[in-house]
C-alpha positions as CSV (number, residue, x, y, z in Angstrom):
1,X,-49.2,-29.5,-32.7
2,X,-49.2,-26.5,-30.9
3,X,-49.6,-23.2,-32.6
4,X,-48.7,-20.8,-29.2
5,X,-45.0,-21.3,-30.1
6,X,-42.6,-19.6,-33.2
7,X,-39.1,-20.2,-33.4
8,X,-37.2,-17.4,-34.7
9,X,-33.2,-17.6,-36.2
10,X,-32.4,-15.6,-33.1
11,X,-33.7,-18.4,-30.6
12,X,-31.7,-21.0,-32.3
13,X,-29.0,-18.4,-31.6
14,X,-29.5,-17.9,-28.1
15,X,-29.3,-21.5,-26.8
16,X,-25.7,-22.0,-27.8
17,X,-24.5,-18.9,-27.2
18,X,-25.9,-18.9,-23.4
19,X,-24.3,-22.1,-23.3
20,X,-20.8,-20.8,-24.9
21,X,-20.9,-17.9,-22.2
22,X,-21.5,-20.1,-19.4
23,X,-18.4,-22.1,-20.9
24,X,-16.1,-19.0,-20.5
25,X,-16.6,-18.0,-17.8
26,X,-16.5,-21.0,-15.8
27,X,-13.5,-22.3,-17.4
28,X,-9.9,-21.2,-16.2
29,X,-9.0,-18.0,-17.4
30,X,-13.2,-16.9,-17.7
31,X,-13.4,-17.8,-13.8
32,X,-9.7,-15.8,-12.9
33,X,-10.9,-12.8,-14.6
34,X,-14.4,-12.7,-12.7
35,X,-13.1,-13.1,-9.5
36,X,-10.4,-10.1,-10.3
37,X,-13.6,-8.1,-12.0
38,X,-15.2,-9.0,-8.5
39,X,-12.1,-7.1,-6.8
40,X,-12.5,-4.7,-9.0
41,X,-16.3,-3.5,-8.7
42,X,-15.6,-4.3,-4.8
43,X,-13.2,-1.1,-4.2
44,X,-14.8,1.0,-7.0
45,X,-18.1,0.7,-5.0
46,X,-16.6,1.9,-2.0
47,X,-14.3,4.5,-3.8
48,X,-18.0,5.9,-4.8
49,X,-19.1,6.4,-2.0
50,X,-16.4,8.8,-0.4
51,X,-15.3,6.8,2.8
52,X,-13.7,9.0,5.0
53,X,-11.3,11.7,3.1
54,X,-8.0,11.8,1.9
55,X,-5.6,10.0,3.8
56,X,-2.4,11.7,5.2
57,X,-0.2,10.0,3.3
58,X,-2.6,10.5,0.2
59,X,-2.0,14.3,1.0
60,X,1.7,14.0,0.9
61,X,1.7,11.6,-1.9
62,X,0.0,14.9,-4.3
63,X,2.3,17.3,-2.8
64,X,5.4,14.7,-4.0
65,X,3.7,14.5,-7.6
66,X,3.9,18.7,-7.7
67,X,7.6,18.4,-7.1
68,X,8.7,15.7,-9.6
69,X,12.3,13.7,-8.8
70,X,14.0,10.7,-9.2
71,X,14.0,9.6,-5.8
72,X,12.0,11.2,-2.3
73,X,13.3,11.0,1.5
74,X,11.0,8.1,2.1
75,X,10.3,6.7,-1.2
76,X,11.8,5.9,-4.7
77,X,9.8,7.6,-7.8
78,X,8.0,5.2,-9.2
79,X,4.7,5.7,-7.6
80,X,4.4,9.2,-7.4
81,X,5.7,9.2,-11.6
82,X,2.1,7.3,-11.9
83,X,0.2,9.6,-9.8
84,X,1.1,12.8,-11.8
85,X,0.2,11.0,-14.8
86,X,-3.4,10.3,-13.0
87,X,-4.0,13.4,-12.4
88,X,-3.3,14.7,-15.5
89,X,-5.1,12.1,-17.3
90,X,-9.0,11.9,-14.6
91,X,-7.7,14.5,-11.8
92,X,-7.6,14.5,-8.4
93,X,-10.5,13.3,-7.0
94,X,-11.0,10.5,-4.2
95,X,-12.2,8.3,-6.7
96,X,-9.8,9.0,-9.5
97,X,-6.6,9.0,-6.7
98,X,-8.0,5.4,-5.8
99,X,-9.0,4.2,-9.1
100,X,-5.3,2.8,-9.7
101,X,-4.9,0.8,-6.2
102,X,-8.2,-0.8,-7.2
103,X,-6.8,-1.7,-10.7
104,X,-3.7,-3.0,-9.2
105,X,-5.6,-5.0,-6.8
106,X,-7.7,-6.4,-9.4
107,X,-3.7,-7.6,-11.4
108,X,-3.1,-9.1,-8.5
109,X,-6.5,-11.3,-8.0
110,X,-5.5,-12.0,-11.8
111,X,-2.0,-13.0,-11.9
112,X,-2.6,-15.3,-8.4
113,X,-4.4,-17.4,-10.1
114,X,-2.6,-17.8,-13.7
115,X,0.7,-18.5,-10.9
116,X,-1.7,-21.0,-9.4
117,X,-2.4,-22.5,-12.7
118,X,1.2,-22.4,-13.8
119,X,2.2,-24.3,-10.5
120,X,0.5,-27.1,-11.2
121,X,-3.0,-25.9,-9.6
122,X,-6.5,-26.6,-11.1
123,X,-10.0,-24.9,-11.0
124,X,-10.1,-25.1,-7.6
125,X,-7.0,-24.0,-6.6
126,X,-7.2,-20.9,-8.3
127,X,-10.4,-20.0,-7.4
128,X,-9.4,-20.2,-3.5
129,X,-6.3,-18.8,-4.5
130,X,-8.1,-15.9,-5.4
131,X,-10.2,-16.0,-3.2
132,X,-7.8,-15.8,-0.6
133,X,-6.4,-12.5,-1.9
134,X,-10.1,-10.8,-2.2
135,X,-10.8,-12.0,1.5
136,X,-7.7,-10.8,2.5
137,X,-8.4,-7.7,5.1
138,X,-4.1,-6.6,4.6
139,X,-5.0,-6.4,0.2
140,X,-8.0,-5.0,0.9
141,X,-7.1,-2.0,3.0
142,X,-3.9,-1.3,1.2
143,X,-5.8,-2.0,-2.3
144,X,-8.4,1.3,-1.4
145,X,-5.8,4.1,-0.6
146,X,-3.2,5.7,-3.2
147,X,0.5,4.5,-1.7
148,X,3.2,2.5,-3.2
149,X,2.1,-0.2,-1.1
150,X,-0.7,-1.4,-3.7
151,X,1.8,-1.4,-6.3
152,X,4.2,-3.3,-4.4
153,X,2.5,-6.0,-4.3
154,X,1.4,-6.0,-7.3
155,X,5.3,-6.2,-8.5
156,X,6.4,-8.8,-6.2
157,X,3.1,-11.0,-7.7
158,X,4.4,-10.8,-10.9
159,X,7.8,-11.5,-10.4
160,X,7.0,-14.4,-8.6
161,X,4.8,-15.2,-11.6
162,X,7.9,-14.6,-13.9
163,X,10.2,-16.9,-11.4
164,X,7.6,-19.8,-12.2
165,X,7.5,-19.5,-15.8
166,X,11.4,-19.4,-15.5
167,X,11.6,-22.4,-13.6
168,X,9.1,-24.5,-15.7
169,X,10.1,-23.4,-19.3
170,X,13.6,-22.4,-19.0
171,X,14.1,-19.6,-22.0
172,X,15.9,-16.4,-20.9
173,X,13.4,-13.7,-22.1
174,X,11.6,-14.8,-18.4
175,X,14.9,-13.5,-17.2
176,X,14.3,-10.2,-19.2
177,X,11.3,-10.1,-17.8
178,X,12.1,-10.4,-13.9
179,X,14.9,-7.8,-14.4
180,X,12.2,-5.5,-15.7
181,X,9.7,-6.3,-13.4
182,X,12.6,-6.4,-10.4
183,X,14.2,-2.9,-11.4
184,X,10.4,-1.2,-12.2
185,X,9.7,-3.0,-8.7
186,X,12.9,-1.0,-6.7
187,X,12.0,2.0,-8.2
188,X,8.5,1.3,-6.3
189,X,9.7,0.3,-3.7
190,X,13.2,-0.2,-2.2
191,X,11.8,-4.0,-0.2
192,X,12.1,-5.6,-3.1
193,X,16.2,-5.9,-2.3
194,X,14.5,-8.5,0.3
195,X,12.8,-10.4,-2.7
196,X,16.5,-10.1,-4.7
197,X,18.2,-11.3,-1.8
198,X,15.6,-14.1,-1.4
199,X,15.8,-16.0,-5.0
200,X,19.6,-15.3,-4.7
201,X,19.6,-17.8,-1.9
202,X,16.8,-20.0,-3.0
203,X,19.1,-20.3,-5.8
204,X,22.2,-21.7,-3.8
205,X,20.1,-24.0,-1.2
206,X,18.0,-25.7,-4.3
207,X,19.2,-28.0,-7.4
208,X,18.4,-24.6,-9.6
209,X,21.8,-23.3,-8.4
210,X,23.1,-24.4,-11.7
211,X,21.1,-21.4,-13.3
212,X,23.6,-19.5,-11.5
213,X,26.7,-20.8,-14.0
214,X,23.9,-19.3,-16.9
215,X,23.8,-15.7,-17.9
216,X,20.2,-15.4,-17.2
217,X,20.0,-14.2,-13.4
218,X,23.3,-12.0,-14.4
219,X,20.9,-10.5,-16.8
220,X,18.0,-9.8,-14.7
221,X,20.4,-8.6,-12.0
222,X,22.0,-6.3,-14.4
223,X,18.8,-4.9,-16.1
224,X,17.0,-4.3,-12.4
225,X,20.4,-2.5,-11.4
226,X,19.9,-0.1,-14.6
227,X,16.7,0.7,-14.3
228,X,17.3,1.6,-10.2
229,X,20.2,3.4,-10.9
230,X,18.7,6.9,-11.3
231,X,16.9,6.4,-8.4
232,X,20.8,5.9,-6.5
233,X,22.1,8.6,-7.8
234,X,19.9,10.7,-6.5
235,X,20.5,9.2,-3.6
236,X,24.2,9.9,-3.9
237,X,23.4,13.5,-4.4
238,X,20.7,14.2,-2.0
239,X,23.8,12.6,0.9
240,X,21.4,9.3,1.2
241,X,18.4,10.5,3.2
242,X,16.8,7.3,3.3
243,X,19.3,5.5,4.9
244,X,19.1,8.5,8.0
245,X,14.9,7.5,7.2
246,X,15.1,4.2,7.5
247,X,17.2,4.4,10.7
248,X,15.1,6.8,12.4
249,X,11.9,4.8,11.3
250,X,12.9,2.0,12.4
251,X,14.2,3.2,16.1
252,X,12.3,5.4,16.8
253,X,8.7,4.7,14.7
254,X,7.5,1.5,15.2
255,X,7.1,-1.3,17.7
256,X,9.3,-4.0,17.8
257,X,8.0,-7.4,16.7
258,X,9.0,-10.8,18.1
259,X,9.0,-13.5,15.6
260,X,6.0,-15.3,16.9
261,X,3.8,-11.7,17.3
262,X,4.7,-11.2,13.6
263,X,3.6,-14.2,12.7
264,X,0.0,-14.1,14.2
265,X,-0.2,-10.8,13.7
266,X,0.4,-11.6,9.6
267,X,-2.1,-14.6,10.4
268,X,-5.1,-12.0,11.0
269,X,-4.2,-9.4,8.8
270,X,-4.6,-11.7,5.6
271,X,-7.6,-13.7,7.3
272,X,-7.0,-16.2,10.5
273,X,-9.6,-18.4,8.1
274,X,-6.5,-18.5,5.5
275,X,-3.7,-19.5,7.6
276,X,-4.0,-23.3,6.9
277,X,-4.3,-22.8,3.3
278,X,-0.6,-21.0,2.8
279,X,1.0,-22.7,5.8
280,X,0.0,-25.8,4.2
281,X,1.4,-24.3,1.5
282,X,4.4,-23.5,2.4
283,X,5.6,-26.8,4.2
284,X,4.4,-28.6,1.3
285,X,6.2,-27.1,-1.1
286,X,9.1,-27.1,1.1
287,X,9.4,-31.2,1.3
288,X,7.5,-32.9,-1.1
289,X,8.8,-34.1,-4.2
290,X,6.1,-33.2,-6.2
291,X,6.5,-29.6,-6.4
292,X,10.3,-29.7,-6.0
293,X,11.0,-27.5,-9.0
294,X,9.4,-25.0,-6.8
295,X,10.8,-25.6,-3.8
296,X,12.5,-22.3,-3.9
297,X,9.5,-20.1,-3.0
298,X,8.9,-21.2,0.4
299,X,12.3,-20.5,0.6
300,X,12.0,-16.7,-0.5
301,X,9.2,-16.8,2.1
302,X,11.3,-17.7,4.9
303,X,14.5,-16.1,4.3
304,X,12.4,-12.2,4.1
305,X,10.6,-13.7,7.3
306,X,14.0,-14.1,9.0
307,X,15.5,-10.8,7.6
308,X,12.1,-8.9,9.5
309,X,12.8,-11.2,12.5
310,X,15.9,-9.9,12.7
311,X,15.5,-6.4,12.5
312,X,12.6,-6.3,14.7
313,X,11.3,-2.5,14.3
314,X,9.6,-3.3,11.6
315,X,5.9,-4.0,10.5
316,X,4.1,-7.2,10.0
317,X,2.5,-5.7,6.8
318,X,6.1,-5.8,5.3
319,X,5.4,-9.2,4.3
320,X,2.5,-8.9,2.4
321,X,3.4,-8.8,-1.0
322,X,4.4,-12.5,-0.4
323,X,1.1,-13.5,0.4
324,X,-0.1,-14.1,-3.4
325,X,2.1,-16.7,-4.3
326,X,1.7,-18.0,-0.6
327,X,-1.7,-18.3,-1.7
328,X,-1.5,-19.8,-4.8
329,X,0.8,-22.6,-3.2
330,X,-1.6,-23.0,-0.8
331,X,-4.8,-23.4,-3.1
332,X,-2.6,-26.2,-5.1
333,X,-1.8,-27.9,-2.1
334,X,-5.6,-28.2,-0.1
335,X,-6.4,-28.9,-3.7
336,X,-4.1,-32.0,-4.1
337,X,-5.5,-32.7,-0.2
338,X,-9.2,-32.7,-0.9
339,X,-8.5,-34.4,-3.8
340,X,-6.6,-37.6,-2.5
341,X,-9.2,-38.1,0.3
342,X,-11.9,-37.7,-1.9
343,X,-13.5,-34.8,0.2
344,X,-14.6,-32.5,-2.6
345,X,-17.4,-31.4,-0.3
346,X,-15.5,-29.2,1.8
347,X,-14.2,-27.4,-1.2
348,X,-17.3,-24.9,-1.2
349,X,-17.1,-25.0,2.5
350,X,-14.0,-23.4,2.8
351,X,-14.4,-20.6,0.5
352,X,-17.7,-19.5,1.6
353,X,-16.1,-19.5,5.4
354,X,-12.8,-17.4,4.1
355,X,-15.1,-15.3,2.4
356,X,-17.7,-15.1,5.3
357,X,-14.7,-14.0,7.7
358,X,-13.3,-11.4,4.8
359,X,-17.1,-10.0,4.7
360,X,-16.8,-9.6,8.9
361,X,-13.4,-8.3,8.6
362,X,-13.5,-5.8,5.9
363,X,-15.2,-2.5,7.4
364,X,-11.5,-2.2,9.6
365,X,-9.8,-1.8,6.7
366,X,-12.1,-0.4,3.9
367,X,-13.9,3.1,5.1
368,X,-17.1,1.2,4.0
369,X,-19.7,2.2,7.1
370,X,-20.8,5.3,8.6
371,X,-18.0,6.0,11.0
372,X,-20.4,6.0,13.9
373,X,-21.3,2.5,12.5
374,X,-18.2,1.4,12.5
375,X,-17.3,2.8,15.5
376,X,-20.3,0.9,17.5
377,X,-19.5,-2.6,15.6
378,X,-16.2,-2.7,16.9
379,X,-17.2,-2.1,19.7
380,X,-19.7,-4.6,19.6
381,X,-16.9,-7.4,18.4
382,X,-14.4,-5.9,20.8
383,X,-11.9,-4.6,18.5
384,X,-9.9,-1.4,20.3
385,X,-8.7,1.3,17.9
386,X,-4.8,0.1,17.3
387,X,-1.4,1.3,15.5
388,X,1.5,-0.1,14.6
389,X,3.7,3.3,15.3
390,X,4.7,4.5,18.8
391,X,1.2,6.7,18.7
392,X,-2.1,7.2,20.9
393,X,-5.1,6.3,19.4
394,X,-8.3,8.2,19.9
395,X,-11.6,6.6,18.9
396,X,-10.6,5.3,15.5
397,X,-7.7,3.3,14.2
398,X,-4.8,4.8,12.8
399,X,-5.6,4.2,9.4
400,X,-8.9,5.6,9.7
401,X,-8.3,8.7,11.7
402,X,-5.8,9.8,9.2
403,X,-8.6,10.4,7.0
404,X,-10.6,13.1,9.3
405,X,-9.5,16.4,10.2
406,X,-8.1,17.8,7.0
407,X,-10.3,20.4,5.3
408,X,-11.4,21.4,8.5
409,X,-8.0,22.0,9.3
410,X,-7.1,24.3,6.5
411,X,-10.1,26.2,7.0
412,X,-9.3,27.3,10.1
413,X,-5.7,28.2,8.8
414,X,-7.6,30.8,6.1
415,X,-9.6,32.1,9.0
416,X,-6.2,32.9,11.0
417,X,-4.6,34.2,7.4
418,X,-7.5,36.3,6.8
419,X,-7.0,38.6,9.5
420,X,-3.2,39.5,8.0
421,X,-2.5,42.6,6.2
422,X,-2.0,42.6,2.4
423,X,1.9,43.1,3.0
424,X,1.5,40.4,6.0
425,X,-0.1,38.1,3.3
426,X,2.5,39.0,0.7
427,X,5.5,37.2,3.0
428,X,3.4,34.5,5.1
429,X,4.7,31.5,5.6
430,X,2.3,28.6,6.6
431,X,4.7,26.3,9.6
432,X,3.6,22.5,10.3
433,X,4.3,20.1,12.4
434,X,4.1,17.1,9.5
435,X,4.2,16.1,5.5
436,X,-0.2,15.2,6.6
437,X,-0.3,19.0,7.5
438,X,1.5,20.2,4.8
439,X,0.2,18.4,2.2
440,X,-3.4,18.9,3.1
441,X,-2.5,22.5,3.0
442,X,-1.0,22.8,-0.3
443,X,-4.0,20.7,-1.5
444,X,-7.1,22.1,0.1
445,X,-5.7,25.6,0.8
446,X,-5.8,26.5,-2.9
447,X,-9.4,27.1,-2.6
448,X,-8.4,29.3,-0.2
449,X,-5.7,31.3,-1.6
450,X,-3.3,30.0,0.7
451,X,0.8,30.1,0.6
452,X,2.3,26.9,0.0
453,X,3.6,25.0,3.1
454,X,6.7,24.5,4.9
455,X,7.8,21.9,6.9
456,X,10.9,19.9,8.5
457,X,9.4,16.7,7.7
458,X,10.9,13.6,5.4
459,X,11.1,15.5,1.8
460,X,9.2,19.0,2.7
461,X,12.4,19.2,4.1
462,X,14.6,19.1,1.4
463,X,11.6,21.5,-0.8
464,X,13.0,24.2,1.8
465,X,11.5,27.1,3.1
466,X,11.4,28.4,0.1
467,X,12.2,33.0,0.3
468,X,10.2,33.1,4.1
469,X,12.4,34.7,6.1
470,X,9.9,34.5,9.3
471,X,8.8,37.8,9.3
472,X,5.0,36.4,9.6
473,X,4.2,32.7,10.3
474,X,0.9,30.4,10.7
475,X,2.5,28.1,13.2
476,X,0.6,24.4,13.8
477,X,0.9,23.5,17.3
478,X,3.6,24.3,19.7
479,X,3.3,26.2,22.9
480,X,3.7,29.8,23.5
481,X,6.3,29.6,25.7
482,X,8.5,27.7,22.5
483,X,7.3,30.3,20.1
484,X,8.4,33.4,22.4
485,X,11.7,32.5,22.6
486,X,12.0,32.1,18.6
487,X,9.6,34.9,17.9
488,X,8.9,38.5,19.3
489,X,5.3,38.9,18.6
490,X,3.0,35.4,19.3
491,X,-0.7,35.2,19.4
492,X,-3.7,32.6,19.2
493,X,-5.6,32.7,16.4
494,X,-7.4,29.5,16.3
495,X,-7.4,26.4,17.8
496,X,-8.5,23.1,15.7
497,X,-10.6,20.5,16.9
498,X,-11.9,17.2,15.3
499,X,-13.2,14.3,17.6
500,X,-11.9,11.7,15.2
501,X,-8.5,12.6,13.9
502,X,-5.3,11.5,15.7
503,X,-4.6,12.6,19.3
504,X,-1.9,14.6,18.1
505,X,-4.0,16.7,15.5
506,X,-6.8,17.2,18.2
507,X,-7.3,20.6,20.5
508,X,-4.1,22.2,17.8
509,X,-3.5,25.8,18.6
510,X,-2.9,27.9,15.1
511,X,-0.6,30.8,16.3
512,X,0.2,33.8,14.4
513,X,4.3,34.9,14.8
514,X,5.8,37.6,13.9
515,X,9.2,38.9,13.6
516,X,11.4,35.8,14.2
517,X,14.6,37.0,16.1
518,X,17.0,34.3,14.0
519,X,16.2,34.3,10.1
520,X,14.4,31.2,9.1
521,X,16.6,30.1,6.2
522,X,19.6,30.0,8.6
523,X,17.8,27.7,11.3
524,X,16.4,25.4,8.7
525,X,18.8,22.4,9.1
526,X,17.0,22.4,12.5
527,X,13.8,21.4,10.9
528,X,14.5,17.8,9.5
529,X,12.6,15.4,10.6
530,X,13.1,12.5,8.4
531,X,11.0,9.4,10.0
């Protein structure tokens, strides 16, 4: 007998309960809820560390959440609602702004694989299911910035989730639920009418059109409508501006997308390595009998698919928020696959490639590496800077070069508003070009002391000029010849430079105009801009 060992009640404990953690979090909803935590820690890392700045939009996005409404030129209320009650709640910071896209990419990770699970899908499928979302450069990019973009998809995810449960257990409340989720959804984000008009089809070209001669879809339709509704009458009063926003956007914004560019270009964006996991997915589900209770979301898939094709100017992000349940189709069907050949091998194959190529992909999406870093390993896999707007691109991406440019920018404003007079200073009005400008100058330019900013663009539009009359402006850009035929007095100030912004914030001249000959109030329905 050996004397060198002594038990202890805790060390009959521990065996057990090692064993009863292992257990949970290896079985269903313990591996779901890692692989979400995983998300998770992922974007608060990065969030951490700073990346690059505030985005434009980021900047406009505060500068929305200071002027509280019901509805915004270019977005519905939803998002912005839950940004003011961030920054009352943890502030403004980068990594309290980002804190709730990294939460809502975390719910997504989460409900993709309990909608794998409630398709049909095992272990397996919802682990590459999720997996498939984390390695996912699209949800990753979208999942680190504050926009309504995060949330979108976070709302189409569960009312696909809600559309399953409907299908498979038939009780109306699910139908309570997807008008909430649907009507919380619109006021997000206006696309989900594309997800509305999808199940309404999938409906009619399935056996499930006989839910249509029940109250239940009448019921989600109406509560969605009630909940968007103060969102359209602020439309109504406001005389519609998204419809002239979405008109202009689309003409005049973006490049046009064939079918067949759309689709490869959807193909990279959420991982080349998972395009035979939801293809498969989606023809499966399509024509086999075995999942033919579900056979309407493929369907969904392909009738928003054809609405983009149709339109054209569009963006082959807009399909995004269907990738989830694309996903989780996908992991039930290489699942079934691997199964009936008896190839259980490749499952860890394939996720460690997906993730390998998410790993590769992720620093041009995520502001993760130095940007000179970055800048040299794209270069080194020969990735050019790109867009999907009618834009140049300078050394960086769009996405990234909207991040650099800012403070600097306002600095050099407060050096031009400086050199005013006290009675100058008392009626100064701060002109720019865009909602980027404006916004970064009503956010940084209160260390500053600056006036708030003015600007024809999308809703700073509809803020006004507030009582400038134009009697003394900090103009953004323009040329001198412009500004002397609107004002009588024009001089240089500044000029702004910053090597990694956008082409069009690069080498800006900050003028300082006096005495405008017309008052401003009168020409300002010569200012919108609303794209």
């Amino acid at each position: 007998m050996r004397d060198d060992i002594h038990h202890t009640p805790m060390d009959a404990l521990k065996a057990p309960l090692s064993k009863s953690i292992r257990t949970s979090l290896l079985s269903g909803n313990g591996v779901i809820f890692l692989l979400a935590f995983l998300k998770l820690a992922l974007h608060l890392a990065t969030n951490l560390a700073g990346g690059y700045g505030y985005v434009r939009d980021e900047l406009y996005y505060l500068a929305c959440s200071d002027h509280m409404a019901w509805g915004y030129v270019d977005q519905p209320p939803f998002s912005v609602a839950v940004l003011w009650v961030n920054r009352l709640l943890i502030g403004d910071s980068l990594f309290a702004l980002r804190l709730l896209p990294a939460v809502s990419g975390a719910a997504v990770v989460l409900l993709t694989g309990l909608m794998t699970r409630a398709m049909g899908g095992g272990r397996y499928a919802q682990i590459l299911a999720c997996v498939c979302i984390i390695a996912a450069p699209l949800t990753l990019g979208m999942d680190s910035v504050f926009s309504m973009n995060c949330f979108e998809t976070l709302f189409w995810t569960a009312a696909f989730y809600t559309i399953i449960l409907t299908l498979r257990k038939r009780q109306r409340r699910y139908w309570l639920i997807l008008g909430i989720v649907l009507g919380l959804g619109l006021l997000n984000k206006i696309s989900v009418l594309w997800l509305g008009a999808g199940l309404g089809v999938g409906l009619l070209l399935t056996t499930d059109r006989k839910l249509l001669l029940t109250s239940g879809p009448w019921i989600a339709a109406g509560l969605a409508v009630i909940i968007f509704l103060p969102h359209i009458l602020w439309q109504v009063l406001n005389g519609y501006p998204t419809l002239e926003f979405i008109r202009n956007a689309g003409s005049g914004k973006y490049v046009s997308l064939s079918p067949v560019a759309m689709l490869l270009q959807q193909s990279i964006f959420m991982n080349p390595l998972t395009l035979p996991v939801w293809l498969s997915g989606v023809i499966y589900f399509m024509i086999s009998r075995n999942v033919r209770s579900f056979q309407i979301l493929p369907i969904i898939y392909l009738l928003v698919f054809l609405i983009l094709a149709v339109t054209k100017d569009v963006k082959a992000t807009y399909l995004a928020p269907l990738f989830p349940m694309l996903f989780a189709a996908g992991g039930y069907t290489v699942e079934r696959f691997l199964t009936h050949f008896e190839l259980r091998w490749v499952r860890p194959v394939i996720v460690a490639l997906i993730l390998a190529a998410g790993a590769i992909l992720a620093p041009f999406v995520m502001a993760a590496l130095p940007v000179q870093t970055y800048i040299s390993y794209a270069q080194a896999l020969g990735v050019a800077p790109a867009t999907s707007e009618k834009n140049a691109i300078g050394r960086l991406p769009q996405h990234f070069a909207d991040m650099f440019g800012w403070e600097n920018m306002v600095q050099t404003v407060a050096g031009a508003y400086t050199t005013l007079t006290p009675e100058e200073k008392a009626k100064c009005a701060i002109l720019c070009n865009n909602y980027g400008e404006a916004g970064a100058i009503d956010f940084f330019g209160r260390n500053f002391g600056l006036p708030g900013a003015i600007c024809g663009h999308n809703n700073y539009w509809l803020w006004g000029p507030g009582h400038s009359t134009g009697d003394v402006v900090i103009r953004l850009g323009g040329s001198l010849d412009a500004l002397r035929a609107v004002y009588t007095e024009v001089n240089q100030a500044e000029f702004i430079t910053n090597e990694f912004c956008m082409p069009y914030e690069n080498n800006l001249p900050v003028w300082i105009c006096r005495h405008r000959k017309s008052s401003l109030q009168n020409d300002w329905p010569q200012f919108k801009t609303f794209n």
